[in-house]
MIDREN-319299 format. One record per residue (C-alpha): residue number from 1; x, z negated, y negated. Coordinates in pm, 1 decimal, decimal comma. Each point is the difference from the previous one (the first is absolute). Layout:
# MIDREN-319299
NUM/X/Z/Y
...
This chain:
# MIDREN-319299
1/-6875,0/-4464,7/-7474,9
2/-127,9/129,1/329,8
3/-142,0/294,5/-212,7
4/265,7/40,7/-222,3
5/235,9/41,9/313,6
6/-244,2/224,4/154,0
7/9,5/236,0/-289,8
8/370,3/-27,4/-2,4
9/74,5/102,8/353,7
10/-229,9/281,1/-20,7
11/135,3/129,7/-274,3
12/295,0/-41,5/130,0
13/-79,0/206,4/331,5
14/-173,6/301,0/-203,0
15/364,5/6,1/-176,9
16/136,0/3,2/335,8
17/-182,0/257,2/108,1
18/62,3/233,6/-262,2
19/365,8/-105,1/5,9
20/12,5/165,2/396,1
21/-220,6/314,2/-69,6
22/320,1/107,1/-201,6
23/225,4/-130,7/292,9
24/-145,6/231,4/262,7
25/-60,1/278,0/-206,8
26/367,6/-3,9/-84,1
27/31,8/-79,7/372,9
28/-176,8/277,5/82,7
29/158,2/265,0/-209,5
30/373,1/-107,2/125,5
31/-184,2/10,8/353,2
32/-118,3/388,5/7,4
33/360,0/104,7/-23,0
34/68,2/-86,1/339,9
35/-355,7/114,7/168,0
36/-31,1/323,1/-180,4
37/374,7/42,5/166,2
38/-141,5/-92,7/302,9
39/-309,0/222,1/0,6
40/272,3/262,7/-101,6
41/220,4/-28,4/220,8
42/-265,8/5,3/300,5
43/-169,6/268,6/-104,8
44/316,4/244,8/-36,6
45/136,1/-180,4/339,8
46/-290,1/109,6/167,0
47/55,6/397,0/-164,5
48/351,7/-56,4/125,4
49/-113,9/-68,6/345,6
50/-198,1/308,2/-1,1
51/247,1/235,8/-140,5
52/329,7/-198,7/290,7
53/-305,0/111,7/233,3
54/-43,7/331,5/-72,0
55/358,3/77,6/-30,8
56/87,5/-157,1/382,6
57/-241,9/260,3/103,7
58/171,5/283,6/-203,3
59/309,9/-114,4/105,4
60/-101,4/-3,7/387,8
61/-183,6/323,0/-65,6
62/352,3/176,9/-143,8
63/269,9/-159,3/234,6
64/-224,9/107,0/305,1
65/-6,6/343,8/-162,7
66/333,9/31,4/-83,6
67/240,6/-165,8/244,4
68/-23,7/256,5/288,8
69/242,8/213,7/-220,2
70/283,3/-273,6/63,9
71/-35,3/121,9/341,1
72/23,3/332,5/-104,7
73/327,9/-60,9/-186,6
74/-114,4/-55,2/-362,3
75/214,3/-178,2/-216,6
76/-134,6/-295,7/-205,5
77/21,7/145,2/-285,0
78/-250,7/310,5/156,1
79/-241,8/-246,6/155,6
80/-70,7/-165,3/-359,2
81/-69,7/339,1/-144,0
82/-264,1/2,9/293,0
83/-92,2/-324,3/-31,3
84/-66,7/46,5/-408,3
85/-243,6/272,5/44,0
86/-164,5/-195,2/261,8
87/-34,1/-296,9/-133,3
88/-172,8/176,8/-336,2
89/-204,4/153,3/243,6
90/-179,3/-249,3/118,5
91/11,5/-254,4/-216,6
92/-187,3/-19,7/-363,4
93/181,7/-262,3/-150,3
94/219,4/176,2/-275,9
95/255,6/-273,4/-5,2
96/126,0/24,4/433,4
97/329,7/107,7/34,3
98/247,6/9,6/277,3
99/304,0/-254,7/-46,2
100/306,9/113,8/82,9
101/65,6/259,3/288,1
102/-133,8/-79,7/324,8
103/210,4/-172,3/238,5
104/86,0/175,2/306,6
105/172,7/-151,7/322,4
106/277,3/92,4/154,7
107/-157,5/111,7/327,1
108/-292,5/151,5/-214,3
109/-292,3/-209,3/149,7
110/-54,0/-185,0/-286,0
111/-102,7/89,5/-364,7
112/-109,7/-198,5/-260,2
113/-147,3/18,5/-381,3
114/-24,3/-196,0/-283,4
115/-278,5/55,3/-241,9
116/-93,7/-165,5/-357,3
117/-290,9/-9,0/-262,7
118/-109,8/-236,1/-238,7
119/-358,6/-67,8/-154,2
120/-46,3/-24,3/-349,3
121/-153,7/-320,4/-79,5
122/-340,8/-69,1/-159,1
123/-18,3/-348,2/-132,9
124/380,9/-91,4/81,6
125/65,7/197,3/-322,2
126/-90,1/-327,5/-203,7
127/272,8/-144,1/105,6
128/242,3/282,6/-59,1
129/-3,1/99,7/405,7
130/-45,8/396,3/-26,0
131/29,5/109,9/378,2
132/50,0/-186,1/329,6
133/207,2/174,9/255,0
134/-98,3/78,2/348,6
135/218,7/153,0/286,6
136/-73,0/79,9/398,6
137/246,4/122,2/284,3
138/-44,5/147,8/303,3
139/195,7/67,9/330,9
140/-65,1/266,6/248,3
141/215,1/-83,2/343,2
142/42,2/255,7/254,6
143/-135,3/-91,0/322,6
144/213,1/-12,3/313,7
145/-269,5/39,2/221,4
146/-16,8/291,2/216,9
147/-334,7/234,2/-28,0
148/-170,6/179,1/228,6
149/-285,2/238,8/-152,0
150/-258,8/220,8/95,0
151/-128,2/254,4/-217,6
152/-390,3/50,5/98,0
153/-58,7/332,2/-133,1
154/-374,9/165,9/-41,8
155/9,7/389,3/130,5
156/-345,3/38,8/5,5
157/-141,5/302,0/-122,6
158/-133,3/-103,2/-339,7
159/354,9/-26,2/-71,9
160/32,7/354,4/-36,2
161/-264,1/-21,3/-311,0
162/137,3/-18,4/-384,1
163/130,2/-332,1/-172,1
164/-57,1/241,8/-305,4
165/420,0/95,4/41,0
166/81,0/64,9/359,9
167/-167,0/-31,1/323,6
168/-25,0/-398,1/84,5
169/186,7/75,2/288,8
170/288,5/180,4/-194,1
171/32,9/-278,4/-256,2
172/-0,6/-270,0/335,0
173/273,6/185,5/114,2
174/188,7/-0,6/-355,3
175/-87,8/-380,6/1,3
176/86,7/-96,4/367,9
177/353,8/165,9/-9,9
178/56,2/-170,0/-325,1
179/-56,7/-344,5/147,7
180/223,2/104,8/306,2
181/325,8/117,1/-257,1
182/-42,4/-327,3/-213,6
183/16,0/-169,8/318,0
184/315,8/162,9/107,5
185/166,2/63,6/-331,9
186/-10,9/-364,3/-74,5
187/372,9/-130,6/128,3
188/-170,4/-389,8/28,9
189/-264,1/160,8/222,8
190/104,4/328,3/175,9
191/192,3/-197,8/271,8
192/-331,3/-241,5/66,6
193/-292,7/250,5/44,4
194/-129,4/138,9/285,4
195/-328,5/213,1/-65,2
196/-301,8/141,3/199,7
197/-211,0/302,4/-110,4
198/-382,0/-19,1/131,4
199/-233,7/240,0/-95,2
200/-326,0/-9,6/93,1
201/-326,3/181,1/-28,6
202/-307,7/-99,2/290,1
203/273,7/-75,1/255,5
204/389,7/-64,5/-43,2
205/213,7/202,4/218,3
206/288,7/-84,5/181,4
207/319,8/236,0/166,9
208/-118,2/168,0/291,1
209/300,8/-85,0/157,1
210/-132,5/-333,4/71,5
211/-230,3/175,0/269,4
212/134,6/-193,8/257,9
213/51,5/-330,6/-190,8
214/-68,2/-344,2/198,9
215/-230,5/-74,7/-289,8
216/-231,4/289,8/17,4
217/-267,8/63,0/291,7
218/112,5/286,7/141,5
219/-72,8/-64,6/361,9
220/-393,0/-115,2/-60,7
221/43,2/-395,7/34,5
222/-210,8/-73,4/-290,9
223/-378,1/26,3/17,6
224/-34,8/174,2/-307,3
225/173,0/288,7/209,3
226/-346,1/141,1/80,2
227/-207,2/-206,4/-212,8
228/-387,8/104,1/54,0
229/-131,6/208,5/-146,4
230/330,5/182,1/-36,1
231/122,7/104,0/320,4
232/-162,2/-208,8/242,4
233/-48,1/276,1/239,9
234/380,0/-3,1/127,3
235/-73,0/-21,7/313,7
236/379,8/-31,3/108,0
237/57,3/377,1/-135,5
238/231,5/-147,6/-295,9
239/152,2/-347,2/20,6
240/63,2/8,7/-387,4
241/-30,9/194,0/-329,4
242/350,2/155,8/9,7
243/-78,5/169,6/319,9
244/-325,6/125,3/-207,6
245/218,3/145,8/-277,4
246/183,6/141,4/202,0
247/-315,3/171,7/140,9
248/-81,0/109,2/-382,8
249/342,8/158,7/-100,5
250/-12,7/209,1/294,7
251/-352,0/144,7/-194,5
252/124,7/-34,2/-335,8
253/385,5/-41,6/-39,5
254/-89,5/-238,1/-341,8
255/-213,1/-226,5/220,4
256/312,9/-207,1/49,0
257/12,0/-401,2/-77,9
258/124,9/-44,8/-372,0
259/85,5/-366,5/53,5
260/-356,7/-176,0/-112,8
261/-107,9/-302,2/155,3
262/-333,4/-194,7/23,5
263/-34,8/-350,1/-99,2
264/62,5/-334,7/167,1
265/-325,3/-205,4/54,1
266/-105,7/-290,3/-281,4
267/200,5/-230,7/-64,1
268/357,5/215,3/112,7
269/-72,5/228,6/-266,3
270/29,3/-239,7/-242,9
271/288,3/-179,5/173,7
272/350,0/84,2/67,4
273/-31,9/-22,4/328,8
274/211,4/199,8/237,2
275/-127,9/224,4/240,2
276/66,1/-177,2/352,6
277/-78,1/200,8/296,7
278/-69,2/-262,8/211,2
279/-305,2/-5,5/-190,8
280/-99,5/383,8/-33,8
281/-287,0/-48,5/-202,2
282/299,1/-46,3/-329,6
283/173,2/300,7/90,2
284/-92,0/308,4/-218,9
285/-226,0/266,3/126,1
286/136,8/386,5/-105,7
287/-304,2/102,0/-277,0
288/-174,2/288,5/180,5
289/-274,8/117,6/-163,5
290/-237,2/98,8/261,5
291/-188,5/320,6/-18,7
292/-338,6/-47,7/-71,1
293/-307,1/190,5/99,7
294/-92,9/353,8/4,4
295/-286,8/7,6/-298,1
296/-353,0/-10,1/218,2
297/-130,0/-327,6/29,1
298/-326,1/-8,5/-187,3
299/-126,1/-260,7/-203,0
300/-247,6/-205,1/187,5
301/-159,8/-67,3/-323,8
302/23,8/343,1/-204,0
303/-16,5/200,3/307,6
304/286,5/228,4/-142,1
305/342,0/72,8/50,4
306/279,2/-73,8/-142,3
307/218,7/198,5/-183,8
308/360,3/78,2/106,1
309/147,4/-322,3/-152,5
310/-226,8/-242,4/114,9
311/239,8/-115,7/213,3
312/307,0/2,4/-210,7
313/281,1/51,2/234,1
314/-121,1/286,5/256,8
315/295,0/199,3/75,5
316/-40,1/76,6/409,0
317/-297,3/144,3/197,0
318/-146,8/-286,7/181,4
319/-100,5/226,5/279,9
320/309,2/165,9/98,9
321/374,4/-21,5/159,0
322/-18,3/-254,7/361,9
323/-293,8/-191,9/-41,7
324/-225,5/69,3/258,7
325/-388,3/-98,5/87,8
326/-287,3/-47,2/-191,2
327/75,7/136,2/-362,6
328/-172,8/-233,6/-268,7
329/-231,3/259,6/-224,8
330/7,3/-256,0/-339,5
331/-378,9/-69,5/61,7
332/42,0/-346,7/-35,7
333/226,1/-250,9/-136,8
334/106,4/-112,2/360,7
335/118,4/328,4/6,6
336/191,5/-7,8/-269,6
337/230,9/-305,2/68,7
338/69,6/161,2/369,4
339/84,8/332,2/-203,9
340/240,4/-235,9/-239,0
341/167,6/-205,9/274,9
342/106,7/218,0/256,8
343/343,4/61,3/36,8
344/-0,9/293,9/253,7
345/-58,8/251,1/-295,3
346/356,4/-59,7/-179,8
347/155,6/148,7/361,8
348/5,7/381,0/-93,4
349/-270,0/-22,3/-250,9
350/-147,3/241,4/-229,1
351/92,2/-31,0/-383,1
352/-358,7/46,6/-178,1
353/14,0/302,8/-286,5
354/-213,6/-250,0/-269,3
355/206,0/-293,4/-67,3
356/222,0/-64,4/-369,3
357/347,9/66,9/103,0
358/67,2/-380,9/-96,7
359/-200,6/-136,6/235,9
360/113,9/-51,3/384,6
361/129,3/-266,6/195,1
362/244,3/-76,0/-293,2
363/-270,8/-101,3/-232,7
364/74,7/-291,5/-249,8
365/339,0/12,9/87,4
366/146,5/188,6/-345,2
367/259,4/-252,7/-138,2
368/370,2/110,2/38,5
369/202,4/-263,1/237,6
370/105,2/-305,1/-152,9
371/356,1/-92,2/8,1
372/143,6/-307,4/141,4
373/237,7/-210,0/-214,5
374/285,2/145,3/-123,5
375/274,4/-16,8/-320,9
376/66,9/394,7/75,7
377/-129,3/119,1/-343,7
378/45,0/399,5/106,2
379/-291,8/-133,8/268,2
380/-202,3/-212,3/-230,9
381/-6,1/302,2/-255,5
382/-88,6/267,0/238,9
383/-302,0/-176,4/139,4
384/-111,9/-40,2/-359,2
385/48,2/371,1/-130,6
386/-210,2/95,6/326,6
387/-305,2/-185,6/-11,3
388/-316,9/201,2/-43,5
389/-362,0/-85,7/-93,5
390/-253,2/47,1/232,0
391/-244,8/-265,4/231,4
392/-266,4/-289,4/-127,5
393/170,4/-343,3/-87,4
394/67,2/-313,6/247,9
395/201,8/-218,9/-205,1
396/-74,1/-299,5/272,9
397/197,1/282,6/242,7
398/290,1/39,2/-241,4
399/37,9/-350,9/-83,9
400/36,2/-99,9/391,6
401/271,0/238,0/51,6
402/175,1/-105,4/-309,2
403/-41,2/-348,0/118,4
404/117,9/111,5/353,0
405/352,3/195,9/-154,1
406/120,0/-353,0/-113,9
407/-104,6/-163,9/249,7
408/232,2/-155,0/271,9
409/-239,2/45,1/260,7
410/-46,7/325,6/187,8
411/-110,3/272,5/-33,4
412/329,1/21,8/-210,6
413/151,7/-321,2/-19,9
414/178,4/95,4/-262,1
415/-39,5/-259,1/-249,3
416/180,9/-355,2/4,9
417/-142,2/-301,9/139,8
418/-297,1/-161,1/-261,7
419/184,0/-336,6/-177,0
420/370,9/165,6/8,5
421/185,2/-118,1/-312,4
422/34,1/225,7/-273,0
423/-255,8/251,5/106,8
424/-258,6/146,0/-180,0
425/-241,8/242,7/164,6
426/-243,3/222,1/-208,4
427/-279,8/260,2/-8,3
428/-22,2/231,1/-281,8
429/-408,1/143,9/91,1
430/-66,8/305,9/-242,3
431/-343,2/160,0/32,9
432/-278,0/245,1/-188,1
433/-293,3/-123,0/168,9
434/-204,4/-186,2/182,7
435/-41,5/-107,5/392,4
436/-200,8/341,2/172,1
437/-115,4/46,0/277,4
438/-300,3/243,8/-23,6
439/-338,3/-4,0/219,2
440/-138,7/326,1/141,4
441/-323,6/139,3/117,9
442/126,0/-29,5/329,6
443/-235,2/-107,4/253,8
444/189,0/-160,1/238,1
445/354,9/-121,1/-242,9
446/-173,8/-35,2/-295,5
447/341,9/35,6/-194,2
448/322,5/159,2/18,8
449/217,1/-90,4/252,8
450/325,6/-230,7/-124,2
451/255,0/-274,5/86,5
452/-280,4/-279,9/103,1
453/-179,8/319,1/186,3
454/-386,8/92,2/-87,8
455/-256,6/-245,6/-177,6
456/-162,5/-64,9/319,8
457/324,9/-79,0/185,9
458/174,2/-213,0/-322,9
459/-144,1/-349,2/52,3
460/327,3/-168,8/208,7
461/222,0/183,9/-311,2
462/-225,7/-153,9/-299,0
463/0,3/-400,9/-133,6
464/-310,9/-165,5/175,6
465/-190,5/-1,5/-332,2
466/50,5/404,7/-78,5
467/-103,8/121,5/336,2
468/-334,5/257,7/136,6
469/124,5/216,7/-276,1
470/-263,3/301,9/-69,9
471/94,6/98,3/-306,6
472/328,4/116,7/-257,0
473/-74,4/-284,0/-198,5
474/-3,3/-254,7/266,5
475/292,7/147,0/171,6
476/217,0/-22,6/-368,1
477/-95,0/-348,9/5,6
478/79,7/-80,6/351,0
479/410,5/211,8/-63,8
480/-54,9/-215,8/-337,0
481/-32,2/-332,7/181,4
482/269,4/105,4/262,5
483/256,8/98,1/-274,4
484/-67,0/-359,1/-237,8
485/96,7/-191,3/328,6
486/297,6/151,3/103,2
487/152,9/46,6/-335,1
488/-63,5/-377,4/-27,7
489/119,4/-40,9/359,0
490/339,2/170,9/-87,0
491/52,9/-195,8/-319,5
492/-76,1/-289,2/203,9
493/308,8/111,3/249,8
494/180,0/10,3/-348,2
495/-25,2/362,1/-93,4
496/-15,8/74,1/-393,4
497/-243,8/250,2/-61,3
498/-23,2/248,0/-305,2
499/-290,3/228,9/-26,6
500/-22,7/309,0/-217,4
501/-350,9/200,9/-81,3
502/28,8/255,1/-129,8
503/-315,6/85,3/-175,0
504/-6,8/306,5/-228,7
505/-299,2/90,6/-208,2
506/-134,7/270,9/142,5
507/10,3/-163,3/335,0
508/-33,5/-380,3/-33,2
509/33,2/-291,4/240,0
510/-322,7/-187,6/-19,8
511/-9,2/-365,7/-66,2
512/12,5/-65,2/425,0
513/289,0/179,3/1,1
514/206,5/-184,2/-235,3
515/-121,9/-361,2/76,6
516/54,3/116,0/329,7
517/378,5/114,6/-96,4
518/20,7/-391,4/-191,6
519/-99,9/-142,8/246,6
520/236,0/178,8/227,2
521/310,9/-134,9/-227,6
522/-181,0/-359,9/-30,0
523/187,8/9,5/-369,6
524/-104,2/180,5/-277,6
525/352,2/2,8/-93,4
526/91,7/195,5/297,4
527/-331,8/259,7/-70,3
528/77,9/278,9/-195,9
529/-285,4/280,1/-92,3
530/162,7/400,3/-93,0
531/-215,6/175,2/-215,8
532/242,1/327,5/-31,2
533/342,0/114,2/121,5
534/238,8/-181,6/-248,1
535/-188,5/-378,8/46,1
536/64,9/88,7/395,9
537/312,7/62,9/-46,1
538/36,5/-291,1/-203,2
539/-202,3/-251,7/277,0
540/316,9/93,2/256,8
541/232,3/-79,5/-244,9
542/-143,3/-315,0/-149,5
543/16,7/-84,3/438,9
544/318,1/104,3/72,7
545/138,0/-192,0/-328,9
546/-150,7/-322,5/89,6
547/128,1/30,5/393,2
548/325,5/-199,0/-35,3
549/-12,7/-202,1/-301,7
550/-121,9/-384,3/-50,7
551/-40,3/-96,2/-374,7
552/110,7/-271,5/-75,7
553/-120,4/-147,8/-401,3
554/163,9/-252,4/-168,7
């Protein structure tokens, strides 16, 4: 019996067994049509994601393109036609469209758009679910804010070369005054702009009617006045440098001041801070390039002379007009720095017959003067159309003074306070090279004279770790450093900065250059690169379109 019921229960279990094979496979079957609907249905969800994705950023893309012609007066209806084209522009899905006109706000400073696609489905289809639809929106909201700009334009004179159209210069013009009328054609904006002009070259320039301005040295406090080895021989014979021009345009009637300034010492230079003249040393020294000597020191190591432009900047006979005594002969280098410093031969010199008509106590001083913050657009525009190329490239110079016309600290003060609700301040940097400031064979400067003064005389100008500059490389690396630190200084203080290069072809800006110009920005975003006219043109007005608006997606 024990066997008998042994067989019987495991016969009856193999029966069993067999009997729920067939369960679960029937199980199994009924079960698919719910996973494969699930596997379906995630792997066209995920597609769908993709393609809601892509069309928020066409969507954001097109109403950022399109909504500063509600402030122009467009009509809905005229903004979609804009907004169609746009939107097929830059987006590849076939199946975006725009929903709807836009909607436009009574007051204008808001406009928003409705877009829709769909996805056709690639497992879905099983289950008789052909497409999923997909749609986006997108605000742009004008911003209340105030602005306060400053247009850092390069005049340097590889501007005047081709961008394979115009001159770079012409086309910066074409570009510059196009950013100025969409600033003051725009009826959300016109009333809220205010807008410096700084161009720049080695030096930035200022009106000469601020001769006598609390902010600049002109009576000799600062110690930079007479700096050695530039004029240390006053002697008491000239308290300042505008008595010494005044010297020079009674020799040459264009040896006037044209409004250049040297440099505040490291770390002012990279600071807004205010010239104070209860502390002279932050006042700004007139530039004065100081003539250099007559050609006849010999080389202590060739045992011959230099030629004529040895000494880049010799434009008076060192032996002539009141000074008196022994007459240094250039024999040695001793010699040489006497010749250079002494200030009695600018009093009824003698003009030497070998120097470039450029050079002179002007020197580095060939940027037109900036002008201050203003919303007169006849002003704005006229500065523009006048700007000529000529002079090596400071951009750490052009920056500062950018920095400066917003500021509201002296020397202008023109700016509102830092923090003030509603205010946005910004720097729009354009340039078509990189930081210059060349060496010479100059045996006493080694380099051309500039706003931080001669190599030799630099060091209190330069960041501790770029200083005992010898050569060009060094000192781009040293105007480098000093331009990185105040551009992050001034965003810092809450300045937005935009920088433009514009590198052409035929006359590139080297890999420095525009990390340097990135860097400058600290946004990638805010970094644009011009290869030709039109994509400079097209830099400003991506700027001047984004100034103003907040996006707002939903």
């Amino acid at each position: 019996m024990k066997y008998e019921f042994s067989s019987n229960l495991k016969l009856f279990a193999s029966r069993a067994r067999r009997d729920q094979r067939g369960q679960v496979a029937i199980l199994f079957a009924l079960s698919l049509i719910p996973i494969m609907a699930f596997i379906g249905s995630s792997v066209d969800f995920s597609r769908a994601v993709t393609a809601r994705s892509n069309l928020q950023q066409a969507t954001d893309a097109t109403i950022l393109a399109v909504s500063k012609f509600a402030q122009d007066g467009s009509t809905a209806a005229q903004i979609k036609t804009q907004a169609v084209a746009y939107l097929k522009a830059v987006s590849t899905d076939p199946y975006a469209a725009i929903v709807g006109d836009p909607t436009i706000s009574a007051d204008k400073t808001k406009v928003c758009l409705n877009t829709s696609s769909h996805i056709d489905t690639a497992i879905m289809k099983i289950f008789t679910i052909n497409q999923v639809a997909v749609s986006s929106s997108a605000c742009t909201v004008t911003n209340n804010a105030t602005f306060e700009i400053a247009m850092v334009l390069d005049t340097t004179g590889s501007m005047a070369n081709s961008d394979g159209t115009n001159s770079k210069i012409a086309s910066m013009r074409s570009a510059a005054n196009q950013f100025v009328n969409y600033m003051y054609t725009s009826t959300t904006l016109a009333s809220r702009v205010k807008i410096a002009v700084v161009p720049f070259a080695a030096s930035v320039a200022v009106d000469t009617t601020y001769k006598s301005a609390a902010w600049i040295d002109g009576q000799g406090q600062s110690s930079w006045n007479f700096y050695s080895p530039l004029f240390t021989g006053a002697g008491g014979l000239a308290t300042n440098r505008f008595t010494i021009y005044g010297w020079l345009k009674s020799i040459n009637s264009n040896w006037d001041w044209r409004g250049c300034l040297e440099e505040q010492a490291y770390p002012a230079n990279v600071q807004d801070t205010p010239p104070n003249a209860a502390t002279p040393d932050t006042l700004f020294v007139p530039m004065l390039a100081p003539d250099e000597p007559d050609p006849t020191y010999k080389d202590s190591k060739s045992k011959t002379q230099y030629d004529p432009y040895t000494y880049y900047n010799d434009y008076l006979d060192d032996n002539s007009s009141t000074c008196t005594g022994a007459q240094p002969t250039g024999s040695t280098l001793a010699d040489e720095a006497t010749k250079q410093s002494r200030v009695c031969k600018y009093k009824n010199g003698t003009r030497t017959t070998s120097y470039p008509t450029s050079y002179g106590p002007h020197y580095g001083c060939t940027a037109s003067p900036l002008v201050r913050m203003t919303n007169n657009t006849t002003t704005l525009k006229a500065k523009i159309d006048s700007l000529q190329a000529a002079g090596n490239t400071n951009i750490h110079q052009g920056f500062m003074w950018g920095w400066r016309t917003l500021s509201p600290n002296a020397p202008f003060a023109d700016g509102q306070d830092y923090g003030t609700p509603d205010l946005i301040k910004i720097i729009v940097l354009m340039t078509d090279g990189m930081n210059t400031w060349s060496d010479t064979n100059s045996a006493l400067d080694g380099s051309e004279y500039g706003p931080y003064g001669y190599y030799n005389t630099a060091n209190a100008r330069l960041p501790t770790t770029n200083r005992n500059v010898t050569t060009s490389a060094g000192a781009r690396n040293a105007i480098d450093a000093l331009t990185k630190e105040a551009c992050s200084n001034a965003r810092t203080a809450g300045v937005i900065v935009y920088t433009i290069g514009f590198s052409v072809p035929t006359d590139p800006i080297d890999s420095q250059g525009l990390q340097l110009l990135q860097d400058c920005a600290g946004n990638s975003a805010r970094s644009f690169v011009a290869n030709n006219s039109s994509s400079l043109i097209s830099a400003f007005a991506q700027i001047g379109s984004s100034i103003g608006t907040l996006r707002l997606s939903n």
